[in-house]
N, C-alpha and C positions, 0 to 999 in steps of 0.2 A: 489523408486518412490517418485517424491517430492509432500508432504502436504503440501495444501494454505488452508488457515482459511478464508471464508468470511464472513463479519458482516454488513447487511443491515436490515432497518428494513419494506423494501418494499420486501413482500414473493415471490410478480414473478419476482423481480431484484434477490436475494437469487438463486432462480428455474432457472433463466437463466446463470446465472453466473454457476452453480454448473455444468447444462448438457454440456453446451460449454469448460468448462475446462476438464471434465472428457472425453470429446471428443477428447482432449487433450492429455491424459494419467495421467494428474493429480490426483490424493485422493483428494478428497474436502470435509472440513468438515462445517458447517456454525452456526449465530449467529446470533439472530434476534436484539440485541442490545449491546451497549457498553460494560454492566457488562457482561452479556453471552460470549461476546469476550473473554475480560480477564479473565474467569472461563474456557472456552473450550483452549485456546493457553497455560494454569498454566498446564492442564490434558494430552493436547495432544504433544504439544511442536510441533505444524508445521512450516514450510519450509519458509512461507511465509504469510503474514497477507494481506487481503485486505480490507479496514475499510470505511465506507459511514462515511462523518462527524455527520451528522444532525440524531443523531437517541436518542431513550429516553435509562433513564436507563444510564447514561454516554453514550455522544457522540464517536462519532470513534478519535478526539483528545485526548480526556481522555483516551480510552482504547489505543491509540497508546504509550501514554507515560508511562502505569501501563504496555503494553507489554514488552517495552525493559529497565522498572524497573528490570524485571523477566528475560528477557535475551537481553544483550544490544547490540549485535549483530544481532537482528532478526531483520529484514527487513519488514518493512511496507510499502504498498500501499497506500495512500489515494485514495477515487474513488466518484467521489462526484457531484454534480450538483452547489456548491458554490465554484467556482474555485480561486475565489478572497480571501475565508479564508484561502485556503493554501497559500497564499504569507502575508496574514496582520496577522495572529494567530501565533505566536511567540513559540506554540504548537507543527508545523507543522518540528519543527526541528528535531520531531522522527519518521519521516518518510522518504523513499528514494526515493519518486517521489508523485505525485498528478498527478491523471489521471483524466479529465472530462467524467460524461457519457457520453454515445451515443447510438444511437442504433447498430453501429458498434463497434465489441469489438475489430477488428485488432488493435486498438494501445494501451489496457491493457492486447495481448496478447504478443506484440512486447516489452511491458514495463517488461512484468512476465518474459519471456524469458531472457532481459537480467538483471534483477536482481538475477533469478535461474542461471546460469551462472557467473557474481559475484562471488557471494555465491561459486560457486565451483572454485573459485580461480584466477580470473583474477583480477588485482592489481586495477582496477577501483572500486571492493568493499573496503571499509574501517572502519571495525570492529567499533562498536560503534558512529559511525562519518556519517554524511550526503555523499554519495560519489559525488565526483567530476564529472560532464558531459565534456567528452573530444570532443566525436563528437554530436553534435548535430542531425543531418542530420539523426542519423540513428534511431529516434524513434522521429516522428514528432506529436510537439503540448506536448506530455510528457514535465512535471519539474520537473525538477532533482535538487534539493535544493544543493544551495550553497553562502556564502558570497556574488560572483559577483551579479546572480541576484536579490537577495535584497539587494544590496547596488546603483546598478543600477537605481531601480525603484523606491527608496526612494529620487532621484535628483529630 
């Protein structure tokens, strides 16, 4: 069964996020801030991190970066309402996508999916490294960090 760690520090973002994944099939464990992050992912070692940027206690950037200090292949979520800091925070490169909220979760379930997935071995993960977006199309509005799009939108 794949663990996702969520770290919000909004309790009914946390509470929604935890029953709709566990609807899921997922184990979800959660974190109400940055440090709690990176104490619960050191204990438990889950699958998958999901991190709110803007939270106290070390934001979800700092605890993305002290996650994959600890394991440099763990895959991080960003999941945020500042969609702009994932592309300007230079932070943002320990992570393997930035999803915006919403009240619809279909495209941070279509993003978990194909990150879990990845992770079990399809050549599109890339151990340590931002992975590459081949097809766009199939997880719309998701950023999947790599050179092109920020060198793109720094023109």
């Amino acid at each position: 069964m794949t663990t996702i760690l969520i770290a919000d520090d909004c309790a009914s973002i946390r509470e929604l996020l935890r029953l709709e994944l566990e609807d899921e099939g997922y184990r979800v464990l959660v974190a109400r801030d940055g440090r709690e992050a990176v104490e619960v992912f050191e204990a438990a070692r889950p699958d998958l991190a999901i991190l709110d940027i803007w939270m106290p206690r070390g934001n979800g950037l700092e605890a993305a970066e002290r996650i994959r200090a600890v394991d440099p292949a763990a895959p991080v979520i960003l999941f945020t309402n500042h969609d702009e800091t994932c592309i300007d925070d230079p932070r943002s490169i320990f992570a393997v996508a930035c999803v915006e909220k919403g009240a619809d979760l279909t495209e941070l379930k279509q993003v978990i999916v194909s990150v879990v997935n990845q992770r079990d071995g399809s050549p599109l993960f890339r151990r340590g490294l931002p992975p590459i977006r081949k097809h766009p199309a199939k997880v719309p509005g998701a950023r999947f960090f790599s050179a092109v799009p920020r060198i793109s939108r720094n023109r």
